[in-house]
DRENBA-235682 format. One record per residue (C-alpha): y, x, z; residue in three letters. Coordinates in steps of 0.5 Angstrom, whole numbers, plus 500, padded with zeros to 3 digits. Layout:
% residues N
PT | yy | xx | zz | resn
PT | Y | X | Z | ALA
...
This chain:
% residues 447
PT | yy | xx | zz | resn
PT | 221 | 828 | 500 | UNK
PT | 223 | 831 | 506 | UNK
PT | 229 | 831 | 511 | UNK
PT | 233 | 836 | 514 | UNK
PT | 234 | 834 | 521 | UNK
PT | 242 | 836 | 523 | UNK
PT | 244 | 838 | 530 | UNK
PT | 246 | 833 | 534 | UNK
PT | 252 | 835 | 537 | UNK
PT | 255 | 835 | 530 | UNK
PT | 253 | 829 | 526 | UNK
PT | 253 | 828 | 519 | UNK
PT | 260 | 825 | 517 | UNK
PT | 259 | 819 | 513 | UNK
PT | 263 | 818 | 506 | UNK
PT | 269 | 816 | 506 | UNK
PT | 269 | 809 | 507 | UNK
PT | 273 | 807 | 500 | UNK
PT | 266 | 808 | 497 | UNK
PT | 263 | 804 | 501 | UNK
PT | 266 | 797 | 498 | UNK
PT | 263 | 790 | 500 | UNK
PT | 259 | 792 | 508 | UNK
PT | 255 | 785 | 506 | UNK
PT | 252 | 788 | 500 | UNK
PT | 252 | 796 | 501 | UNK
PT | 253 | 800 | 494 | UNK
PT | 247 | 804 | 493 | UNK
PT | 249 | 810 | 490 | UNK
PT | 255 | 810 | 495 | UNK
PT | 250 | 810 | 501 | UNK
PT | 249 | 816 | 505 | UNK
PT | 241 | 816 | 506 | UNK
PT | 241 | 823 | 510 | UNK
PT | 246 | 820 | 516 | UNK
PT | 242 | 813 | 515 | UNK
PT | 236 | 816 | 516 | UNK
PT | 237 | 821 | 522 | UNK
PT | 240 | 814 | 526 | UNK
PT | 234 | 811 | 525 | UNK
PT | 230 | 815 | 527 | UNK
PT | 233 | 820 | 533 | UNK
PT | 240 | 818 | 534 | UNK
PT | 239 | 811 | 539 | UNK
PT | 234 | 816 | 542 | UNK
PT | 239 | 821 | 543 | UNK
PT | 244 | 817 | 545 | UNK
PT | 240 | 813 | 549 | UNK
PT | 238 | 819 | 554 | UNK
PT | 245 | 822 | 553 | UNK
PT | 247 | 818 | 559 | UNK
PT | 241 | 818 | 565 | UNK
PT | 241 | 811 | 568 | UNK
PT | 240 | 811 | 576 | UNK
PT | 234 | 805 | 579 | UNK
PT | 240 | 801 | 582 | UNK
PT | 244 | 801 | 575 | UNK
PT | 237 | 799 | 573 | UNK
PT | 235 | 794 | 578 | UNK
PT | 242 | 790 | 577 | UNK
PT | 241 | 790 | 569 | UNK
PT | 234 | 787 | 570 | UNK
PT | 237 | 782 | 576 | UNK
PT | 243 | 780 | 572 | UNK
PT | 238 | 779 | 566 | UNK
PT | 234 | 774 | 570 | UNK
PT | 240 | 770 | 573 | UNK
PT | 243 | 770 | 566 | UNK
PT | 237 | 767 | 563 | UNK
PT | 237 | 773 | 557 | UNK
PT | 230 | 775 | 557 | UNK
PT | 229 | 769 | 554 | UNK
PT | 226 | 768 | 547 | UNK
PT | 228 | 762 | 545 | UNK
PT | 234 | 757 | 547 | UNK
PT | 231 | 751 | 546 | UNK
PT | 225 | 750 | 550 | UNK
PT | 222 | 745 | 556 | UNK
PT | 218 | 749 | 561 | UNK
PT | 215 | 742 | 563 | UNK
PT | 214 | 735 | 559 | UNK
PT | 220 | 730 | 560 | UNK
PT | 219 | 725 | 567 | UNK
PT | 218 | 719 | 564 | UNK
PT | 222 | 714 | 567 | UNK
PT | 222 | 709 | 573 | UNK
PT | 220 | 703 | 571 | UNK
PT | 226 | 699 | 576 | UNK
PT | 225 | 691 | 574 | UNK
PT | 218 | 690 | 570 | UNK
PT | 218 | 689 | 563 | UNK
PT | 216 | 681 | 563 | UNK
PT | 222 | 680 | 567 | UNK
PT | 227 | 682 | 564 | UNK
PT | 223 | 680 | 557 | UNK
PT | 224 | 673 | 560 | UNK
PT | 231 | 674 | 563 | UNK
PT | 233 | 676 | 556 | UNK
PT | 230 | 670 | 552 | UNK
PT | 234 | 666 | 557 | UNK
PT | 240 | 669 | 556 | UNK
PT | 240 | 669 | 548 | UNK
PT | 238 | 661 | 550 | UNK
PT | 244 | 660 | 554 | UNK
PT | 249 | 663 | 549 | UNK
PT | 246 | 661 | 542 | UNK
PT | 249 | 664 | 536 | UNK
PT | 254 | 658 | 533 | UNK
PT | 250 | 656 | 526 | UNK
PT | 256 | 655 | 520 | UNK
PT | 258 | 648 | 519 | UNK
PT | 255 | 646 | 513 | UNK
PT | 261 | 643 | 509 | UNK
PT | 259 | 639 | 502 | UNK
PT | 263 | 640 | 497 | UNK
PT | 263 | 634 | 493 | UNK
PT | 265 | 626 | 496 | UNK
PT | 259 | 622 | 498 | UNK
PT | 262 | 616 | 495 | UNK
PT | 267 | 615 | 489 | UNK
PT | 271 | 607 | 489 | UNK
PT | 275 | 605 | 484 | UNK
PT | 282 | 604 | 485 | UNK
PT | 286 | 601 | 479 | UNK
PT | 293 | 600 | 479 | UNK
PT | 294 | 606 | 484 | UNK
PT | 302 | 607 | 485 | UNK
PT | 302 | 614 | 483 | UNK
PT | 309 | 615 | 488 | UNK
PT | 309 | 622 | 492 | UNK
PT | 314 | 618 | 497 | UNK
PT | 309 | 612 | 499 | UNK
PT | 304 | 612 | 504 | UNK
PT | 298 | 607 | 501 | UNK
PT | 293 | 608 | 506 | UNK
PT | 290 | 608 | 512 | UNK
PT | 284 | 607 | 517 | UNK
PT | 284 | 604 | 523 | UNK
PT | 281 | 603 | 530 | UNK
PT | 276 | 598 | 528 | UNK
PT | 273 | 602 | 522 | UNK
PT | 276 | 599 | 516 | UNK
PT | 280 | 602 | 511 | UNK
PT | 287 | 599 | 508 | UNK
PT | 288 | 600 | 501 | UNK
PT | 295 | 598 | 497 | UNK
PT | 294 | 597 | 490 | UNK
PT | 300 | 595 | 486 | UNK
PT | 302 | 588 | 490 | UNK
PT | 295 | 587 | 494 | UNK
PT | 293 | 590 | 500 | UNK
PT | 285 | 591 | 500 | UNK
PT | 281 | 592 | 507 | UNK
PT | 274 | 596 | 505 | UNK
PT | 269 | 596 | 513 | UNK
PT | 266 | 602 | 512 | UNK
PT | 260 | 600 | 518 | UNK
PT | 258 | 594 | 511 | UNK
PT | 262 | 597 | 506 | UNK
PT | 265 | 591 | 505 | UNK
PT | 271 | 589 | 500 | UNK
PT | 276 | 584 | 502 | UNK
PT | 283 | 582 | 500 | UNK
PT | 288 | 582 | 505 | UNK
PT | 295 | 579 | 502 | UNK
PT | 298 | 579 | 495 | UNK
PT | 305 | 580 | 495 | UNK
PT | 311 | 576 | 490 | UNK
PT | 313 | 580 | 485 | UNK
PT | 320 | 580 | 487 | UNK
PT | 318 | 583 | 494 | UNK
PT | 312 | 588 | 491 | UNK
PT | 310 | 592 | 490 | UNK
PT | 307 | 595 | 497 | UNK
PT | 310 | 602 | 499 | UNK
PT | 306 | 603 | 506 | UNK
PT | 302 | 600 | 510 | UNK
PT | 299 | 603 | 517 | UNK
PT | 294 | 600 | 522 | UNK
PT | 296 | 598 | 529 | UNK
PT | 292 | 602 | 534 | UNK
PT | 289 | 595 | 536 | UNK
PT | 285 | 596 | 530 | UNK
PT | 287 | 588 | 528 | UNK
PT | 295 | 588 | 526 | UNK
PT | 297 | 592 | 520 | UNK
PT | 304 | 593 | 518 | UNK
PT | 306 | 592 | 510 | UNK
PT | 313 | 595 | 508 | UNK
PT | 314 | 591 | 501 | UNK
PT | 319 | 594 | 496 | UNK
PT | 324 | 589 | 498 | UNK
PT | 326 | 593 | 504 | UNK
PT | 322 | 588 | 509 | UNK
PT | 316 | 588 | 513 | UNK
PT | 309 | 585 | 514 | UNK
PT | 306 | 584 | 520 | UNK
PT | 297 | 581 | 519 | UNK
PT | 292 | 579 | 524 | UNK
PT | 287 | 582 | 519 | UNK
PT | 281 | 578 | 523 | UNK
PT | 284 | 571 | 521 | UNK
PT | 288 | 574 | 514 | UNK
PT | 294 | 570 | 517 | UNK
PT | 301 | 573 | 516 | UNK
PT | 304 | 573 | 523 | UNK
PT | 311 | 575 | 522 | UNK
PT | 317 | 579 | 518 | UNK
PT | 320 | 584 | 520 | UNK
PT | 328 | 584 | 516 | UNK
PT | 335 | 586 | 517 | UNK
PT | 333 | 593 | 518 | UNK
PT | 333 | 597 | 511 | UNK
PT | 336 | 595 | 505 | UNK
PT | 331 | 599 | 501 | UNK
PT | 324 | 600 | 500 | UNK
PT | 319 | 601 | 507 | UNK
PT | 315 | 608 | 504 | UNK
PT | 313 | 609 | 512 | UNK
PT | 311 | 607 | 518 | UNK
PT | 308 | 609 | 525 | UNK
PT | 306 | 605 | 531 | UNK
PT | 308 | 607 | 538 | UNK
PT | 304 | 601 | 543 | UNK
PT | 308 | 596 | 540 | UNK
PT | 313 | 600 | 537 | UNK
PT | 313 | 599 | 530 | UNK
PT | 317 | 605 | 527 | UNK
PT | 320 | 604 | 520 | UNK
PT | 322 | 609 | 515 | UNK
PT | 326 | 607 | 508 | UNK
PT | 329 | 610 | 502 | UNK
PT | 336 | 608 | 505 | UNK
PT | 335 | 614 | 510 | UNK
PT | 335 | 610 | 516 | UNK
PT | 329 | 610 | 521 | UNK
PT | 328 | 603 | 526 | UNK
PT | 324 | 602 | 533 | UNK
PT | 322 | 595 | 532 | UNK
PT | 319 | 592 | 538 | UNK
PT | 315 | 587 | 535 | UNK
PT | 313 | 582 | 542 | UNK
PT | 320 | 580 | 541 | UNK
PT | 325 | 576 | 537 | UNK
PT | 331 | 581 | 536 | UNK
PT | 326 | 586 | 534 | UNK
PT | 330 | 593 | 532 | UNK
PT | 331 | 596 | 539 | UNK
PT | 334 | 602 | 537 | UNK
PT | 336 | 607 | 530 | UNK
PT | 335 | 613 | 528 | UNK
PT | 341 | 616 | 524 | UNK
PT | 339 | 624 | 520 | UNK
PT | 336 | 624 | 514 | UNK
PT | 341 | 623 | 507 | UNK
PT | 335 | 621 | 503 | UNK
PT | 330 | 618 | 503 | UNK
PT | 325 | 618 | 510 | UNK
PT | 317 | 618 | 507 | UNK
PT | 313 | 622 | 513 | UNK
PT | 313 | 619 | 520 | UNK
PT | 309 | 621 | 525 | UNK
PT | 309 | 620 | 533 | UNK
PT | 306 | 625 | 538 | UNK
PT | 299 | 623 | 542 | UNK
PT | 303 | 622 | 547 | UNK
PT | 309 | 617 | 544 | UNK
PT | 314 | 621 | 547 | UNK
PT | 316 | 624 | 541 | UNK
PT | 317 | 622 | 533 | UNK
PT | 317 | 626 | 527 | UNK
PT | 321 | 624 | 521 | UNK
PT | 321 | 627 | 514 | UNK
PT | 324 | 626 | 509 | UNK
PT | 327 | 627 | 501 | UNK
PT | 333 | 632 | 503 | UNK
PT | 327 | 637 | 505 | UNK
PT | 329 | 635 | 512 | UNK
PT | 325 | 635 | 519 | UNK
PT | 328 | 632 | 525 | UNK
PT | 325 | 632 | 532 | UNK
PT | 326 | 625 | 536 | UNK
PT | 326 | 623 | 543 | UNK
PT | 323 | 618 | 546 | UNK
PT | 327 | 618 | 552 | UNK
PT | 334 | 619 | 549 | UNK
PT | 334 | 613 | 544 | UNK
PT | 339 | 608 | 546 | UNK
PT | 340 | 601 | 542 | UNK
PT | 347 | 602 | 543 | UNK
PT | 348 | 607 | 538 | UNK
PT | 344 | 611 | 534 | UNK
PT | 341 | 616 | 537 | UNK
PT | 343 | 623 | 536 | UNK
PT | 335 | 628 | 534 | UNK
PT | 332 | 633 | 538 | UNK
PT | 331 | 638 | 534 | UNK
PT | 333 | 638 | 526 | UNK
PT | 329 | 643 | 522 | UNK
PT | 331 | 646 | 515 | UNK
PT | 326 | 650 | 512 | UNK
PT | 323 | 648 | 507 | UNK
PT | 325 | 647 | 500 | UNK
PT | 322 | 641 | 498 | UNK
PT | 321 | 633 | 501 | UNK
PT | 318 | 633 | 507 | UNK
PT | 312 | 628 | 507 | UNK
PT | 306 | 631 | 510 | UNK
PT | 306 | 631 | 517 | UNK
PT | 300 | 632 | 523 | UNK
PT | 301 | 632 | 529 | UNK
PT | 296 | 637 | 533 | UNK
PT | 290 | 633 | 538 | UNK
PT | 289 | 640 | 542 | UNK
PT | 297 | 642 | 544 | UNK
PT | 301 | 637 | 545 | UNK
PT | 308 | 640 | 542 | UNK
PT | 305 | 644 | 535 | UNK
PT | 307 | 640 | 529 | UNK
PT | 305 | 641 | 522 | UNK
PT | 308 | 640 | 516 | UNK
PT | 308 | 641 | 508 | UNK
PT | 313 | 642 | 503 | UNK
PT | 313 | 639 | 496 | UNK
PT | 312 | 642 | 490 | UNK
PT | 319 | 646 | 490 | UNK
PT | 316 | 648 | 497 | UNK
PT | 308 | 649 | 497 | UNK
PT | 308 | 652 | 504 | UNK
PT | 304 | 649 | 511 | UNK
PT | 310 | 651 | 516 | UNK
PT | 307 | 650 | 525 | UNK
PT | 313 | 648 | 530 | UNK
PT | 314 | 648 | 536 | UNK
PT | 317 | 642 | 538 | UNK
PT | 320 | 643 | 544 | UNK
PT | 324 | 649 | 542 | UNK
PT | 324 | 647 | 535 | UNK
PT | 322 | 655 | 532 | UNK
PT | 317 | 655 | 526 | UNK
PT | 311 | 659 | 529 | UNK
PT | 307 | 660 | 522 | UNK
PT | 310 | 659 | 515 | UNK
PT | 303 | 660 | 510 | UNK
PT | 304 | 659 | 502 | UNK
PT | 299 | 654 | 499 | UNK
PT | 301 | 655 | 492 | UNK
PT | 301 | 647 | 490 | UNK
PT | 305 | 641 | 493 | UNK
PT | 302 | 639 | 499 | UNK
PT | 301 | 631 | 500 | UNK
PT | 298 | 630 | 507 | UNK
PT | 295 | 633 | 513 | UNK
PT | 290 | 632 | 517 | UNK
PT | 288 | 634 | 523 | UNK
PT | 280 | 636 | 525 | UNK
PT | 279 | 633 | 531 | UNK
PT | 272 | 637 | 533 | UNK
PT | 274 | 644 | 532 | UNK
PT | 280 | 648 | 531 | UNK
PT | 281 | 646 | 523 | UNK
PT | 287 | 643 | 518 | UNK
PT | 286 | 639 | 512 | UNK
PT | 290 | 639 | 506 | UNK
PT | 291 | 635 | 500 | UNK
PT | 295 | 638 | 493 | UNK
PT | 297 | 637 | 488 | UNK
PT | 298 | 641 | 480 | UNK
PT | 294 | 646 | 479 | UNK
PT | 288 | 644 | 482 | UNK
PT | 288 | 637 | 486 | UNK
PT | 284 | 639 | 491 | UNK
PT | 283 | 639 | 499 | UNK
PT | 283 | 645 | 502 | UNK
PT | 280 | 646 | 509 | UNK
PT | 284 | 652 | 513 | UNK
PT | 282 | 655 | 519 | UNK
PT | 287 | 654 | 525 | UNK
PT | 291 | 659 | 527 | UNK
PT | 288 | 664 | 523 | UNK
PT | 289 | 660 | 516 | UNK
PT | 284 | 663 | 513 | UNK
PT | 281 | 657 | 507 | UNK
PT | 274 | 655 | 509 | UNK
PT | 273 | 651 | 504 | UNK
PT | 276 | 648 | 497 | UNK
PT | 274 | 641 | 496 | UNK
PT | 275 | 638 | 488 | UNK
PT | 273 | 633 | 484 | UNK
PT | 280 | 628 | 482 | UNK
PT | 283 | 629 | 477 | UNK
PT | 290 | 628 | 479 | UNK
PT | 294 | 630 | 485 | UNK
PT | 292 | 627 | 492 | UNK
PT | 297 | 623 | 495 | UNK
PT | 294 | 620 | 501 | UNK
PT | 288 | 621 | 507 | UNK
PT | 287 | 618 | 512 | UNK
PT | 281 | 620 | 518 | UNK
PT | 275 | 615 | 520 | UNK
PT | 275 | 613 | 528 | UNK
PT | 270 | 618 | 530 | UNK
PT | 274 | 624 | 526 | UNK
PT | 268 | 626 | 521 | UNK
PT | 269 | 623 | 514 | UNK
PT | 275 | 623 | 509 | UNK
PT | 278 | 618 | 505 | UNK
PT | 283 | 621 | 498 | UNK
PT | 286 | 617 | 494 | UNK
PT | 290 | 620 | 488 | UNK
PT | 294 | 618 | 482 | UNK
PT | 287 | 619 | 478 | UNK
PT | 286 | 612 | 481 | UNK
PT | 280 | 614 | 485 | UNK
PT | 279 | 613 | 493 | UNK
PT | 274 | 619 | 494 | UNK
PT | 271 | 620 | 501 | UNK
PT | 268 | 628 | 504 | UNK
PT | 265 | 628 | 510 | UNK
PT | 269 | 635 | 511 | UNK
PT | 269 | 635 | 519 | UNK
PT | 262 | 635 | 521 | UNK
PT | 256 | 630 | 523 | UNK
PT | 259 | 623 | 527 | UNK
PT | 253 | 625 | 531 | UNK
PT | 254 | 632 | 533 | UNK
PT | 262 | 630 | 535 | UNK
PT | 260 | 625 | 539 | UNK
PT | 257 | 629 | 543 | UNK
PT | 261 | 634 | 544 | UNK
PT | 266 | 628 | 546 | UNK
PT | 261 | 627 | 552 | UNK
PT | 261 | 634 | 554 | UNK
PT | 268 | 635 | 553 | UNK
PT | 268 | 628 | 558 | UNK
PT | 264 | 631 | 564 | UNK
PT | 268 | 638 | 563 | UNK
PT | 274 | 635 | 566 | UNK
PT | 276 | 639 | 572 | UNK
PT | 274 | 636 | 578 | UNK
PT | 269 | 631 | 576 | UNK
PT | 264 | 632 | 580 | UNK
PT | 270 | 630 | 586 | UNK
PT | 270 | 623 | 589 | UNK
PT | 277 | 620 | 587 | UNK
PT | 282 | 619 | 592 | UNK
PT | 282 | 611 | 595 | UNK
């Protein structure tokens, strides 16, 4: 085939630019095959050479190519192997420096938390009264239980089982007991509005408290030799129990029944629930015998009676509450300023609340649906564990001296104990290194 070369100073004309249609996918038949060729054999020729390039044109294109780096053929290429790096500290020193300081910060294992009691003890005749507090564990590590008109002592170091007292009919049953901080006094509050006070070392009876209330004594709270009681009158009574006249002071607030009573560590202030969904706040230092003593702070939100109570070991002025059955809520106050920090819903009543002593945790019991114990995660409360096992609702817990173990009892008329806070051993420890990080330990002490 042969082509017919045109003149090059009057191009062929391509076609009209309809007919080329898609410039990425050329029509064949819409191709000009004359002009096309003519451009790729003589036309760049002829366009190149049409404008002659002076030496200095030239020298300034080839220098600005290599200052531009554009003779190059690849973008991508090392001219020389990479430098390899400086070693500045040896590799076994730094091997070494790191073990030391993954020993010096180890990764905290998970607490393994049973989720069965280590012992179940019958508990017959029970009182299955949501208002009561029927047991309590003292300094001395022996359990106090109150089982219709008898007070029982278990000693968790044997496991022992002794009767303490059991009451007249026309005084019983017993609707409270609580250990002095001595761990050898224990106070009884009877249905007939008095109050027993027992040396549990000799079983004797060494006095009655009377005159204070005129109904049942459903709570108590030692402050030193303060003996604090509660009844179903409303009223709430500082007993001092060293002398003959013992009522040194009345608190006035609740309309109902008082069934949660709690003094702070310190024993500046006291804690008060009661059936008329109330808390009050009271201060030590403003209680006068002359009158009854006007409280602190009175906190209404929860919705239901008020009995669990806890105080926090790690911040002096955080209270913690839970509501009955129409309330099912965990409620934290700040009871310098009476303002509720938290407000979280269970979904069950909640019957009592302790306090982990080791870490930053709070125990639950409940009631309906699933009787269980719940262990939250402080301040986030996020559920650590769900302990279950009785078959009624949790009424009442109490904590071992060394703040480890648990003891339930429910109105299924079992006593239940979950070792839920952690290895007696470990605890110890960790009170020991607590005691050496007081601040200035190392100092000598002023004389």
């Amino acid at each position: 085939m042969s082509y017919t070369t045109p003149n090059p100073r009057f191009p062929l004309q391509r076609r009209g630019s309809k007919e080329n249609l898609d410039r990425f996918i050329p029509n064949r038949s819409a191709m000009d095959m004359d002009y096309a060729h003519f451009m790729v054999t003589q036309g760049r020729k002829e366009k190149d050479n049409s404008v002659p390039s002076s030496p200095s044109s030239e020298a300034y294109k080839r220098l600005l190519a290599e200052t531009l780096n554009l003779n190059r053929t690849r973008i991508l290429a090392f001219k020389n192997k990479p430098p390899v790096p400086v070693e500045l500290i040896p590799h076994q020193h730094t091997a070494s420096a790191s073990s030391t300081t993954h020993q010096a910060k180890p990764t905290k294992p998970r607490r393994h938390i049973p989720q069965t009691s280590e012992r179940t003890l019958d508990a017959p005749d029970l009182v299955d009264d949501f208002y009561l507090n029927l047991l309590d564990w003292g300094s001395s590590n022996v359990l106090a239980i109150a089982l219709g008109s008898t007070v029982y002592l278990w000693d968790a170091s044997t496991g022992s089982t002794s009767e303490l007292v059991t009451v007249d009919e026309e005084h019983g049953p017993v609707t409270s007991v609580n250990w002095a901080p001595d761990g050898r006094h224990i106070a009884i509050g009877l249905n007939n509005s008095e109050v027993q006070l027992w040396d549990s070392a000799s079983n004797k009876q060494l006095r009655t408290l009377k005159g204070g209330h005129r109904c049942r004594v459903g709570s108590l709270a030692w402050n030193d030799h303060i003996l604090t009681t509660g009844g179903m009158d409303g009223r709430i009574i500082n007993n001092d129990v060293r002398i003959r006249d013992h009522i040194v002071e009345t608190y006035r607030g609740h309309t109902q029944e008082v069934c949660g009573l709690k003094w702070s560590a310190s024993g500046k202030q006291l804690a008060s629930g009661g059936n008329d969904n109330l808390i009050h706040i009271w201060d030590r230092s403003l209680a006068s015998s002359n009158s009854p003593t006007q409280y602190l702070h009175r906190l209404e939100d929860h919705t239901s009676a008020v009995k669990a109570l806890a105080w926090c070991p790690f911040q002096s002025n955080l209270l913690a509450s839970g509501g009955g059955g129409g309330d099912r809520t965990i409620k934290f106050w700040n009871t310098h300023t009476g303002a509720c920090l938290n407000s979280v819903d269970t979904g069950s009543q909640v019957c009592a609340l302790l306090w982990n002593k080791n870490e930053r945790e709070l125990l639950s019991s409940h009631g309906f649906t699933q009787n269980q114990l719940t262990l939250w995660k402080y301040p986030s409360m996020v559920k650590t564990a769900e302990l279950t096992g009785h078959t009624s609702r949790v009424l009442f817990l109490a904590q071992s001296p060394d703040g480890c173990t648990v003891a339930s009892a429910a109105g299924d008329e079992t006593l239940r104990f979950w070792n839920v806070f952690g290895d007696p051993n470990e605890a110890a420890k960790k009170s020991v290194t607590k005691k050496n990080q007081e601040p200035f330990a190392w100092a000598n002490r002023i004389r």
